[in-house]
C-alpha positions as CSV (number, residue, x, y, z in Angstrom):
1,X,21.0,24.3,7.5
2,X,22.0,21.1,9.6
3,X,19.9,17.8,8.5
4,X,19.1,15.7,12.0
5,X,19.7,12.4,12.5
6,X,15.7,11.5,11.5
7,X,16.3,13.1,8.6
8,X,19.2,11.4,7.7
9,X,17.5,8.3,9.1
10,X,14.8,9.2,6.6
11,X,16.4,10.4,3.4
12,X,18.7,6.6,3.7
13,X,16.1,4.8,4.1
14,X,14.0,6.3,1.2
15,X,16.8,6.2,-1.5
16,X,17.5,2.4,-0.2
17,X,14.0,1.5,-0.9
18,X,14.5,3.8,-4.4
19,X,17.3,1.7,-5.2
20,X,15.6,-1.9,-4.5
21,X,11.7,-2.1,-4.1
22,X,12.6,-5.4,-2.6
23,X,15.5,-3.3,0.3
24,X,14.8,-4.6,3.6
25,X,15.2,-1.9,5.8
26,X,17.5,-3.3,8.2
27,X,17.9,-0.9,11.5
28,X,22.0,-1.5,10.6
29,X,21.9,-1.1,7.0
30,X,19.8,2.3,7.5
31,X,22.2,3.4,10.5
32,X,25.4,2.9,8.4
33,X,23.5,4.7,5.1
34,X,22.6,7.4,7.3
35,X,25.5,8.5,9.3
36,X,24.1,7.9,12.4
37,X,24.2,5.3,15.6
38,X,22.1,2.3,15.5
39,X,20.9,3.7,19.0
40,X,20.1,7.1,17.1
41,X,18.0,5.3,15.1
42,X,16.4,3.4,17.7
43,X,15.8,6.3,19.6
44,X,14.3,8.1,16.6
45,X,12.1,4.4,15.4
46,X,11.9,2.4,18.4
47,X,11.0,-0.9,16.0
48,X,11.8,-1.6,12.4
49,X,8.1,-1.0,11.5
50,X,8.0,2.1,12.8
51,X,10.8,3.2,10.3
52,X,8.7,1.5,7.7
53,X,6.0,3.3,8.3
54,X,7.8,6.8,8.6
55,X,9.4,6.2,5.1
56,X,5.9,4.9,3.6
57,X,4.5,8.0,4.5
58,X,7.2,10.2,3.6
59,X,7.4,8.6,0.1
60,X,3.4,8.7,-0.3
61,X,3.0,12.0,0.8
62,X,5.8,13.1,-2.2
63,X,4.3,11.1,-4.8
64,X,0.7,11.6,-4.1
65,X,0.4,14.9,-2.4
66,X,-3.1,15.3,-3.4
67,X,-4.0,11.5,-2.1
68,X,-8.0,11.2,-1.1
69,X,-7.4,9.3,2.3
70,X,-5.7,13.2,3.3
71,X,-9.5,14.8,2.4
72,X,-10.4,15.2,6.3
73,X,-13.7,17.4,4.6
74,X,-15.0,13.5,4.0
75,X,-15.6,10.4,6.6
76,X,-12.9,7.6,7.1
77,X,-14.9,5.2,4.6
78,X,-15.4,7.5,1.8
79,X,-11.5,8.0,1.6
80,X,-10.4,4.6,2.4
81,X,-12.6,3.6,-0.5
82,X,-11.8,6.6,-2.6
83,X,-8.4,5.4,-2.6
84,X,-9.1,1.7,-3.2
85,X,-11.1,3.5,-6.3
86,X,-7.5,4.5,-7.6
87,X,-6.6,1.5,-7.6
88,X,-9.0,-0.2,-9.4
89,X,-9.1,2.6,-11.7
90,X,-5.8,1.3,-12.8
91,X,-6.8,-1.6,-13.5
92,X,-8.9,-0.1,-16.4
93,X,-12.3,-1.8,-17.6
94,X,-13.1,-4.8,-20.6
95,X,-10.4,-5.2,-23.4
96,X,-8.0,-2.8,-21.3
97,X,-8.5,-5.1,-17.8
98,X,-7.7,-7.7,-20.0
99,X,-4.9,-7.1,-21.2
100,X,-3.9,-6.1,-17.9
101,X,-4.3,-9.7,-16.1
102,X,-3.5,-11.3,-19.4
103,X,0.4,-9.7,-18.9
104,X,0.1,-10.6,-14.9
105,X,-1.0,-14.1,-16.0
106,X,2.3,-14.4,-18.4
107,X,4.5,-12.7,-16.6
108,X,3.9,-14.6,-12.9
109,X,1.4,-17.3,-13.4
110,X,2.7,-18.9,-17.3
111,X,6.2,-19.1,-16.6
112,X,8.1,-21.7,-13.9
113,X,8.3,-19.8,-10.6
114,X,12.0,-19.0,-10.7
115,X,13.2,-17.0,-8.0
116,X,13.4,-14.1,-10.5
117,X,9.9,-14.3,-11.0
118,X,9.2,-14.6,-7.2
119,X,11.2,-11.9,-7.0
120,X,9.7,-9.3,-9.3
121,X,6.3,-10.7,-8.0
122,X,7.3,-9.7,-4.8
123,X,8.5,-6.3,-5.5
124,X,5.1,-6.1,-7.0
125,X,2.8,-7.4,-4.3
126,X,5.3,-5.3,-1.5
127,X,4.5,-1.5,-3.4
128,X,0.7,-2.7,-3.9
129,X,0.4,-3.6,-0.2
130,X,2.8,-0.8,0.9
131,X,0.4,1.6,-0.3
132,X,-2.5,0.1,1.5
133,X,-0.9,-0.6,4.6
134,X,0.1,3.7,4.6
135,X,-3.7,4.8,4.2
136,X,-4.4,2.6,7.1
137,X,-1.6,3.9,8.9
138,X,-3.1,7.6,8.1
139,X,-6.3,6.2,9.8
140,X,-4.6,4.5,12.6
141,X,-3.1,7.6,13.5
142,X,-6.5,9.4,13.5
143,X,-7.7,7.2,15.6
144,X,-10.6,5.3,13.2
145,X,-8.9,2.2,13.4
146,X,-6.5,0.0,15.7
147,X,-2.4,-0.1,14.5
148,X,-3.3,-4.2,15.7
149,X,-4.0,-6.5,12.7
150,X,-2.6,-4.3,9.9
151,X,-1.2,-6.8,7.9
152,X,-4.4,-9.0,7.9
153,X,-6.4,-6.1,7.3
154,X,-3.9,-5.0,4.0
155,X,-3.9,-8.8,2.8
156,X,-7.7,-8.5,2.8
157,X,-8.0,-5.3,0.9
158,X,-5.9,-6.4,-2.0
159,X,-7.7,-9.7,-2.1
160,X,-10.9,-7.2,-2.6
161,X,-9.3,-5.1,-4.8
162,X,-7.2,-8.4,-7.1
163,X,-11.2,-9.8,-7.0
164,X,-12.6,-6.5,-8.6
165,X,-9.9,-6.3,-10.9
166,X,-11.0,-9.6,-12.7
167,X,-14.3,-9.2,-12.5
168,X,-13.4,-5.9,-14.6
169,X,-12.0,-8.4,-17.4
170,X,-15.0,-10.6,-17.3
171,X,-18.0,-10.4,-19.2
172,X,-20.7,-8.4,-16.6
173,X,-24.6,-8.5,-16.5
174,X,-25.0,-6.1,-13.9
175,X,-23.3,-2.4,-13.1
176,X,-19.8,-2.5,-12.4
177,X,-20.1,0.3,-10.8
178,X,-22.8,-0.4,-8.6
179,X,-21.5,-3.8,-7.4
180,X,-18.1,-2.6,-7.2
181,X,-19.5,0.2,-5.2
182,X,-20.9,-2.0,-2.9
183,X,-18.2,-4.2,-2.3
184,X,-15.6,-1.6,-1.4
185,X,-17.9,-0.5,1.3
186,X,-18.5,-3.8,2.7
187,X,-14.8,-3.8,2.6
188,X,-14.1,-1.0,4.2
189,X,-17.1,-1.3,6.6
190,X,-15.6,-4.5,8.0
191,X,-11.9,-3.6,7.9
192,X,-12.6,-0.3,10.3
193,X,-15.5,-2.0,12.1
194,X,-18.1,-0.1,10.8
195,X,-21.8,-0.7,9.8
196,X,-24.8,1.1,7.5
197,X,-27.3,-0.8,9.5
């Protein structure tokens, strides 16, 4: 079976960014990897973020085949903050949240901000907000929210969800649950223009 010139497009781009979380995906770089014109590509992913997009999805659709923001049996907000949910859930809750911000804290905030460490914090921040920035793209292409503003909106999110994260580690009077609940919907609500009112 012949491979086309998207899927070669594809396939380079994905093992570039396999190689180096930090690749930038350079309509050139991809071309050359792939075989193919740089007008191929172009023709194929008319702007660089168009590629990005295409290999975010391909990747997350591999990795998380079974991801929520695919449930169509459930409105845009429930996924969008059914996935957030993940994210948090990661994070874990008390001693194990923690822990968690207590290695962040010494691995990017403690030490001098070498450009190793901007580096690997960067490859960090770039697969946290890639992940965001695909649900939203699965929503933009549904049509329940705009491709505009896309980077604002992921910047947002993960300020939401970094905020949750450490009030996870923090001593709590009320639910977590509850508030976190509440907060991921007011999120969400405001992010895809929504309102419970």
């Amino acid at each position: 079976m012949t491979v086309g010139s998207r899927e070669k497009i594809l396939r380079a781009a994905a093992e570039m960014i396999a190689e180096d979380l930090t690749a930038t995906l350079s309509v050139r770089a991809v071309a050359a990897r792939a075989g193919v014109s740089t007008g191929s590509l172009r023709f194929h992913f008319p702007t660089q973020r168009a590629l990005q997009d295409a290999v975010l999805a391909r990747i997350y659709e591999h990795v998380f085949p079974d991801d929520p923001i695919r449930d169509r049996t459930l409105p845009a907000r429930d996924r969008l903050v059914n996935c957030l949910r993940q994210v948090l859930a990661s994070a874990g809750v008390g001693e194990e949240a923690r822990r968690a911000w207590g290695a962040a804290y010494e691995a990017f905030i403690a030490p001098e901000p070498t450009e190793e460490v901007r580096t690997a914090y960067l490859a960090y921040e770039r697969a946290s907000a890639g992940r965001v920035e695909y649900w939203l793209g699965v929503l933009a292409d549904e049509g329940v929210l705009s491709h505009e503003d896309r980077a604002r909106q992921v910047r947002f999110l993960l300020t939401v969800l970094n905020g949750l994260s450490i009030e996870r580690a923090l001593p709590a009077c009320e639910s977590i649950l509850r508030t976190e609940t509440e907060t991921l919907y007011t999120a969400v609500d405001c992010v895809l223009g929504t309102s419970t009112t």
